[in-house]
TORDRENVO-900076 format. One record per residue (C-alpha): residue number from 1; x, y, z. Coordinates in steps of 0.2 Angstrom, whole numbers, plus 5000, padded with zeros to 4 digits. Example, Ala and Ser with C-alpha at 12.3 -4.5 7.8 and 13.67 -1.06 7.14 Angstrom:
# residues 2
NODE  seq    px    py    pz
NODE    1  5062  4978  5039
NODE    2  5068  4995  5036
This chain:
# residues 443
NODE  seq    px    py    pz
NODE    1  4825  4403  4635
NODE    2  4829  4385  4640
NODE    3  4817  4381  4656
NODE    4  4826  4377  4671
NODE    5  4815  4362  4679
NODE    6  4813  4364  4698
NODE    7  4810  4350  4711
NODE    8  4792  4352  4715
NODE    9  4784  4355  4732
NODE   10  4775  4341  4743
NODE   11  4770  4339  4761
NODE   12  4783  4333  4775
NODE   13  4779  4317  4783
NODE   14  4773  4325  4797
NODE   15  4763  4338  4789
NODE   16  4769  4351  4798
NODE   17  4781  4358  4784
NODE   18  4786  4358  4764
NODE   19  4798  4348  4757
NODE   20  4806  4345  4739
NODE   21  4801  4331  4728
NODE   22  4817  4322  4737
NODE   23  4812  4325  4754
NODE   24  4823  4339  4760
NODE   25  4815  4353  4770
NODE   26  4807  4370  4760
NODE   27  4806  4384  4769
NODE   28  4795  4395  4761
NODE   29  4802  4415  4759
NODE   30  4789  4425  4751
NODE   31  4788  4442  4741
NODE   32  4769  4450  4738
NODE   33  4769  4453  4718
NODE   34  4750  4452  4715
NODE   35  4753  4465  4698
NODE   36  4769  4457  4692
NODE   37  4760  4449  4675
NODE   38  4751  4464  4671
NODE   39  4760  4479  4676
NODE   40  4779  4471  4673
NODE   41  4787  4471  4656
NODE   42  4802  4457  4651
NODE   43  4816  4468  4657
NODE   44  4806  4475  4671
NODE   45  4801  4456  4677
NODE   46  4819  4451  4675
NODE   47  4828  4466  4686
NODE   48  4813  4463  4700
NODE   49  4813  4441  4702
NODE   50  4834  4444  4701
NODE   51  4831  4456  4713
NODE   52  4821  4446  4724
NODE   53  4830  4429  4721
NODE   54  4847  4438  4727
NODE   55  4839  4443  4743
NODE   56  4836  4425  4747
NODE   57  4816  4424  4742
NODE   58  4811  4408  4734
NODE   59  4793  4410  4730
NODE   60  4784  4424  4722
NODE   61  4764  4426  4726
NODE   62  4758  4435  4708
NODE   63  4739  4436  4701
NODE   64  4734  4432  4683
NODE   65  4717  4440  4682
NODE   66  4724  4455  4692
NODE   67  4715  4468  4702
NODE   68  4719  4483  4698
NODE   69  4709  4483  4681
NODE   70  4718  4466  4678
NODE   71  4704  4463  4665
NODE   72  4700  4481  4656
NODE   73  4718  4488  4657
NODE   74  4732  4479  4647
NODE   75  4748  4472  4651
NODE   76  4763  4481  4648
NODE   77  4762  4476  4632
NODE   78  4742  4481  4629
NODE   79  4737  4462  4629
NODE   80  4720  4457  4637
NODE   81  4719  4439  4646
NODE   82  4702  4436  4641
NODE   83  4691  4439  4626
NODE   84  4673  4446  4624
NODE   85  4655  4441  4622
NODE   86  4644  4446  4611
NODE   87  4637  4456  4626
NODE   88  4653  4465  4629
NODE   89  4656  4454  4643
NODE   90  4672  4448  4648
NODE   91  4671  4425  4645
NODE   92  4683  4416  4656
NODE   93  4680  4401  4646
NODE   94  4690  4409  4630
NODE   95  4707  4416  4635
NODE   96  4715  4428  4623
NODE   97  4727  4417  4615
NODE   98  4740  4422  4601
NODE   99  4740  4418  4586
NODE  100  4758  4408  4582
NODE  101  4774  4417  4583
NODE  102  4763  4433  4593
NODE  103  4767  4438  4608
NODE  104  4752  4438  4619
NODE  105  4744  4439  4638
NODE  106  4748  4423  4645
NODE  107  4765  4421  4634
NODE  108  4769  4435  4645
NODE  109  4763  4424  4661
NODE  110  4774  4410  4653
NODE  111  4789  4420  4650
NODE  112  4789  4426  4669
NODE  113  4786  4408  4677
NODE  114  4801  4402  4667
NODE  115  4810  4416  4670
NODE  116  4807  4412  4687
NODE  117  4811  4395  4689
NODE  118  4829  4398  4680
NODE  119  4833  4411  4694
NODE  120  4827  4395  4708
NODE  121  4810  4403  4712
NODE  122  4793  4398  4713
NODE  123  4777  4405  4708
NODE  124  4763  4407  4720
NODE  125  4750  4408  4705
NODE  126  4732  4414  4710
NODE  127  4722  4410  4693
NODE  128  4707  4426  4699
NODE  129  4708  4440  4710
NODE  130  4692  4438  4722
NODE  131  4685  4453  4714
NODE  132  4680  4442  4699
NODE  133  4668  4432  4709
NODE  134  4663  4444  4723
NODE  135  4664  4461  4715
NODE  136  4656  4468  4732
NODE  137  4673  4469  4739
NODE  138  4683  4478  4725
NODE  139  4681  4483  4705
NODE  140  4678  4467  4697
NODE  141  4668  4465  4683
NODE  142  4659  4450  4692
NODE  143  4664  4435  4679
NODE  144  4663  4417  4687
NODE  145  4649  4405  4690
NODE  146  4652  4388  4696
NODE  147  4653  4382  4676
NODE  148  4664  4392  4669
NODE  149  4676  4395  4685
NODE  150  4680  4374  4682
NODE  151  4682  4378  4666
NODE  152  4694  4391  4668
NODE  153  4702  4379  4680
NODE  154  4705  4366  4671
NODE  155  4710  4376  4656
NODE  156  4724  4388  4667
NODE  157  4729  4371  4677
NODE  158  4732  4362  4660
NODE  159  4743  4376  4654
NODE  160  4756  4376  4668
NODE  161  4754  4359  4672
NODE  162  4772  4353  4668
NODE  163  4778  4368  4678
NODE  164  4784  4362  4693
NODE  165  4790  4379  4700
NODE  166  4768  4382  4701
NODE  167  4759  4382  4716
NODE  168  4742  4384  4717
NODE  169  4733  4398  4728
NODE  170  4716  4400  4727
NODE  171  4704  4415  4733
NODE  172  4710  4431  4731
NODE  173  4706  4439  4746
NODE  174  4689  4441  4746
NODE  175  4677  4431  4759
NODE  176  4664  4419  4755
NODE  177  4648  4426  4759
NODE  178  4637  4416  4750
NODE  179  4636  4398  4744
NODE  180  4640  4404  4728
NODE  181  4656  4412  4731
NODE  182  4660  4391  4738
NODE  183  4654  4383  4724
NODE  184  4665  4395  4712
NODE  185  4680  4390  4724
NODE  186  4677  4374  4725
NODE  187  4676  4372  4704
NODE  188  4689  4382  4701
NODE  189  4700  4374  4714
NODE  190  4692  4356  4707
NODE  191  4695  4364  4688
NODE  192  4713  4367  4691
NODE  193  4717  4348  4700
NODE  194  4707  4339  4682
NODE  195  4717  4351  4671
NODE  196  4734  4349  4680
NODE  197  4735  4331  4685
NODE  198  4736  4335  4703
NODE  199  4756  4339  4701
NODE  200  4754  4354  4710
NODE  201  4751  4360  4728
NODE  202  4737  4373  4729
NODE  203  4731  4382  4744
NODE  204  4718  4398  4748
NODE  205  4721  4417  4751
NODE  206  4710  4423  4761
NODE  207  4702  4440  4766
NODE  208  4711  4450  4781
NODE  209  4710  4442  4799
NODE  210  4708  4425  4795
NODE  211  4714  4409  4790
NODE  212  4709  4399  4776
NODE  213  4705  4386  4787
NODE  214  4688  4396  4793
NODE  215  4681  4390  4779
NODE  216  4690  4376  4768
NODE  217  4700  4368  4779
NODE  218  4692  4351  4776
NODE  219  4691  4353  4757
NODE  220  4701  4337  4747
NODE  221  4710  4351  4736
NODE  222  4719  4361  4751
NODE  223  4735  4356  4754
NODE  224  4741  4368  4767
NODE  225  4733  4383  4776
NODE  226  4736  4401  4773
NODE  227  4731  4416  4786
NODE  228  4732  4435  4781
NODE  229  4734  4443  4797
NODE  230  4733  4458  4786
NODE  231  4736  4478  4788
NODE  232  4722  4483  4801
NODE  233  4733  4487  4817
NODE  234  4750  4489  4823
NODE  235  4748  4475  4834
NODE  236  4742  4459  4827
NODE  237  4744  4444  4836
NODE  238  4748  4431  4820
NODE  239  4755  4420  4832
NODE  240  4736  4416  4836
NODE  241  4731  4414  4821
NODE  242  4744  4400  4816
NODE  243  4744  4391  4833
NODE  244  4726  4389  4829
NODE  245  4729  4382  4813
NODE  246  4742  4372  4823
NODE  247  4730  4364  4833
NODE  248  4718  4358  4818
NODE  249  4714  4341  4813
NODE  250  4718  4336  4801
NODE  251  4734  4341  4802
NODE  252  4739  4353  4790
NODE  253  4755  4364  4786
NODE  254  4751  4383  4790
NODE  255  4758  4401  4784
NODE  256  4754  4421  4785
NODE  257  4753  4423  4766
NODE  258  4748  4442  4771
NODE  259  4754  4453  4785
NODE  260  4757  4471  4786
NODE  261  4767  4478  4771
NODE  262  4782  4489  4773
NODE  263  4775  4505  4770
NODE  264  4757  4503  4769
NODE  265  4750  4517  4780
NODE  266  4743  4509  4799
NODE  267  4725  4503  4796
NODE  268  4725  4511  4779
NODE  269  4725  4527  4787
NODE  270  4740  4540  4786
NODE  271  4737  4549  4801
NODE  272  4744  4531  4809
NODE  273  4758  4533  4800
NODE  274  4765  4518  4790
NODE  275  4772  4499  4794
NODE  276  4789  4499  4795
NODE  277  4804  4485  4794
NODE  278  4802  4482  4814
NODE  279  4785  4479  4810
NODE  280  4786  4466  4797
NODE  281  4803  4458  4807
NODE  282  4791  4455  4821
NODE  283  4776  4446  4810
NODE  284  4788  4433  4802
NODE  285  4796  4429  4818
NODE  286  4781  4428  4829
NODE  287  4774  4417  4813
NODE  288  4787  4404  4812
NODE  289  4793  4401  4829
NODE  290  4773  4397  4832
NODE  291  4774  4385  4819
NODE  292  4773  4391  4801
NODE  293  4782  4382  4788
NODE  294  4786  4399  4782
NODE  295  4783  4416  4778
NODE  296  4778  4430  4763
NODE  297  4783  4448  4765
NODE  298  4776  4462  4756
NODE  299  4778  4479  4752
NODE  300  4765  4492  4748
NODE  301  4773  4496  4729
NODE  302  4778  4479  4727
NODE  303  4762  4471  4727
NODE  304  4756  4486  4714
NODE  305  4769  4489  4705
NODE  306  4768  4506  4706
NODE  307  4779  4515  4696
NODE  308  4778  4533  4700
NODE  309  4775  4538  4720
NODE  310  4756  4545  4721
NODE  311  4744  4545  4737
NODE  312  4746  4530  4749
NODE  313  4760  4524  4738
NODE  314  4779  4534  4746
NODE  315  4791  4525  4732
NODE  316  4789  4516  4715
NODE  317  4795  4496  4717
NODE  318  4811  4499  4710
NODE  319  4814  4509  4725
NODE  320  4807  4498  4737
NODE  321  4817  4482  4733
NODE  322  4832  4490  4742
NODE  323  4820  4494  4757
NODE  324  4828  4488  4775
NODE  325  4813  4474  4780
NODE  326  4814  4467  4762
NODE  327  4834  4464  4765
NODE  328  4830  4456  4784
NODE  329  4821  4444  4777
NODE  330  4834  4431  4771
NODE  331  4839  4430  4789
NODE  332  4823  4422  4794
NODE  333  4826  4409  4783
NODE  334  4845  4407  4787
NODE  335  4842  4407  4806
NODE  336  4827  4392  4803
NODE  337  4838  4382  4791
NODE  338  4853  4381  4803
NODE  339  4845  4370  4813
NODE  340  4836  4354  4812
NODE  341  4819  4359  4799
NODE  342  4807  4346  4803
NODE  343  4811  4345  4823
NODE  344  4805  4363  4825
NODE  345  4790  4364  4836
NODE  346  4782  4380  4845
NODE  347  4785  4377  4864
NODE  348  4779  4393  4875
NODE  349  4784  4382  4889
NODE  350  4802  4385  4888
NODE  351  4795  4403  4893
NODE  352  4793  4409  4913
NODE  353  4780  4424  4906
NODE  354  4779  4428  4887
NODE  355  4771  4446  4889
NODE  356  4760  4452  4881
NODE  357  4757  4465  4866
NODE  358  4771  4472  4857
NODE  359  4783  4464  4867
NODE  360  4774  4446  4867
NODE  361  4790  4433  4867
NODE  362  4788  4417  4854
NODE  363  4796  4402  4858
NODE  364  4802  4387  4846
NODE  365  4812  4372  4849
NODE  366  4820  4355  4840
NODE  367  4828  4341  4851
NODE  368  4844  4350  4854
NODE  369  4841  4370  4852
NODE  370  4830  4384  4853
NODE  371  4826  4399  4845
NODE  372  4816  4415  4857
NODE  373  4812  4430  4848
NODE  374  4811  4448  4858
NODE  375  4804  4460  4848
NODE  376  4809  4473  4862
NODE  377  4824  4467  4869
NODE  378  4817  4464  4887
NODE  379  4825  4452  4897
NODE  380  4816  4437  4900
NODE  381  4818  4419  4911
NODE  382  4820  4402  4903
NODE  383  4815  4386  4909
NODE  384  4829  4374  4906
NODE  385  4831  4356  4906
NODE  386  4817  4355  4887
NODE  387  4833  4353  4877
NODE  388  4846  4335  4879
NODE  389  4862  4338  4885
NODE  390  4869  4343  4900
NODE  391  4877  4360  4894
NODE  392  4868  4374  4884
NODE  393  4875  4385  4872
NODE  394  4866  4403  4871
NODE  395  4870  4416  4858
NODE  396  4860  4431  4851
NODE  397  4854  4433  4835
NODE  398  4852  4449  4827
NODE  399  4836  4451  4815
NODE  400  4842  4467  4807
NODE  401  4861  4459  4802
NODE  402  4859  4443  4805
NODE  403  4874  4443  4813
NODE  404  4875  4430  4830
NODE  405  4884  4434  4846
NODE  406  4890  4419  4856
NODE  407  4884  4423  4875
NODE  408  4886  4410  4888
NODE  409  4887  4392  4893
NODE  410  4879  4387  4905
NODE  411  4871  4371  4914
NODE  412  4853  4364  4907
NODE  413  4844  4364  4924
NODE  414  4833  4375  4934
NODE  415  4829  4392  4927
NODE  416  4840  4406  4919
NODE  417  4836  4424  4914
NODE  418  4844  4432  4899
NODE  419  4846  4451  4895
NODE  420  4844  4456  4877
NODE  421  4859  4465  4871
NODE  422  4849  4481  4870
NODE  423  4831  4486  4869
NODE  424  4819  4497  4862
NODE  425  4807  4497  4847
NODE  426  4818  4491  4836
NODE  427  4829  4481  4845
NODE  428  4821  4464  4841
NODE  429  4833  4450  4847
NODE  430  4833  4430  4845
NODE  431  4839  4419  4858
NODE  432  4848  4404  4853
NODE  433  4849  4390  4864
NODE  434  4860  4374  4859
NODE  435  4864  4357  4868
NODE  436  4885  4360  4868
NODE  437  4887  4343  4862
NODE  438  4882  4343  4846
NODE  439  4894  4357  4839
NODE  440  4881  4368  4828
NODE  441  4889  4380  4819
NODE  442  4883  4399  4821
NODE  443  4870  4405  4808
């Protein structure tokens, strides 16, 4: 396979943002693929990123010591990533390589992140599960100190370093309890900078409900933040969670890099019944209009490759890629890259009352528009006269089509209340507001 060589990533002048090495803006569309090395053969890999990359995704979040027994279970192809001590003991400082013209473990990992990058996506590549450092929190076995976690590091960061389809997430989803569980991040983090020559951005998954900026906000190797609002309650309000991050110094880009999967039973309880596509509609667009430079969605048999439905788990993957909030999701990214990228600010100003709860209203403008997303359809007053121009266009945006409806014009002063063309759960409804003047196309 000839490699396709992809811009790389960097941070936008005014850190708020991604951008291609040329400076052009990169909004960030997300897929949740933690099993995709492990559980994935060739074939299966292919149908699943084209999949993805047709529905408008451009980065994929995948694990290479992988959770679900990443490290005593082998690949699709029975190949381990890491070879024995003496002890029996799994040494992350002596991967399972191949010999020459064998087709091993992390050939696998190489065939799929160039694979990737020839379809125009990016890997999200978390070296470790959490589990391999803080087995309290999940299967494990418990592998990493502070020495051989930089030595891992540096080895897996020198390994991918001409890759410029890689970023870097570090964590796994696991919280730092101790000051061990830090100085294993921090090595790792460090051990993948030394082996990769810095070419790469990296960031940090956290555990559920918070952001990596609780903890390593201030460390020299994160780039930008990323939150996991997670899969607790119906309800959660991400749009806190990144308007904090917003507000840090120093400034630093910000994402959800987990919220509620399509199909994951409500607080990990079936009785709740399960997340649906209004559900994870509503936690990109609260994300991103309150500043996120962009957003990952998942899905329950996505993120696990299951391939046969059992328990928790309604579908196998292949059947989820065709579900409903999967499909919506290319809308986010056309509505935020029809207008200006790097003017986009979170302003709940423009708003008279934002509500509160499910129906909680998130505001976002440039110079010359404005996007307000109704997850219920209620009307709602705007304060007029935050945008230039004398004349405002309004249309409506629909988040299930992405189909926009011209509305009104009408002058920029005073106030004006608009009425959702309908409402309901799953009536969710963006409000675009133009200046006239400058002619912007409908997304």
């Amino acid at each position: 396979m000839t490699t396709r060589s992809l811009p790389g990533l960097a941070i936008s002048g005014n850190r708020r943002h991604l951008t291609l090495a040329d400076g052009s803006p990169f909004f960030w569309l997300g897929d949740t693929a933690w099993e995709l090395f492990h559980r994935l053969n060739r074939e299966e890999a292919e149908l699943y990123l084209r999949s993805r990359a047709a529905d408008g995704f451009n980065v994929i979040q995948a694990v290479a010591l992988a959770e679900l027994d990443g490290l005593t279970t082998g690949n699709a192809y029975g190949k381990l990533p890491l070879l024995k001590n003496e002890d029996g003991s799994f040494d992350p400082e002596r991967p399972d390589l191949a010999p020459a013209g064998e087709y091993g473990y992390w050939e696998h990992v190489d065939y799929i992140v160039d694979l990737a990058a020839e379809l125009g996506l990016y890997i999200g590549l978390l070296p470790t599960w959490g589990d391999k450092f803080h087995v309290a929190w999940g299967k494990g076995p418990d592998i990493f100190d502070p020495d051989n976690a930089r030595a891992y590091g540096r080895w897996i960061g020198e390994r991918y370093r001409d890759r410029s389809n890689i970023v870097w997430i570090m964590g796994g989803d696991r919280p730092l309890h101790e000051l061990r569980h830090f100085a294993i991040v921090r090595a790792m983090a460090e051990g993948v900078r030394e082996g990769s020559a810095g070419r790469q951005l990296m960031t940090f998954h956290p555990h559920g409900g918070v952001s990596s900026s609780l903890h390593v906000h201030h460390e020299p190797w994160l780039d930008f933040n990323m939150l996991q609002s997670s899969h607790g309650s119906q309800y959660i309000a991400n749009y806190d969670m990144i308007a904090k991050d917003y507000a840090r110094t120093p400034t630093k880009p910000t994402l959800d890099g987990e919220p509620c999967y399509e199909d994951i039973p409500i607080g990990f309880k079936l009785e709740k019944g399960f997340f649906d596509a209004a559900d994870v509609r509503k936690a990109a667009y609260w994300a991103v209009f309150a500043g996120a430079f962009g957003h990952t969605y998942g899905h329950h048999a996505v993120w696990s490759m299951t391939k046969e439905p059992e328990g928790w788990f309604t579908m196998s993957w292949r059947q989820a890629l065709t579900r409903p909030g999967a499909g919506q999701m290319k809308h986010v990214r056309r509505l935020l890259e029809s207008r200006p990228f790097e003017e986009r600010v979170p302003d709940q100003s423009l708003l008279v009352e934002a509500y509160t709860g499910a129906s909680h209203l998130q505001a976002a403008r440039g110079q010359g528009y404005a996007f307000i997303y109704s997850p219920s359809g209620l009307p709602f007053e705007v304060h007029m006269g935050r945008l230039t121009g004398d004349t405002v266009q309004a249309a409506w945006y629909d988040p299930r089509t992405g189909e926009t409806t011209p509305a009104c014009r009408l002058p920029n002063t005073g106030t004006a209340r608009f009425t959702p063309p309908s409402s309901g759960r799953n009536d969710d409804w963006v409000l675009i507001l133009d200046d006239a003047a400058l002619g912007y196309a409908m997304p």
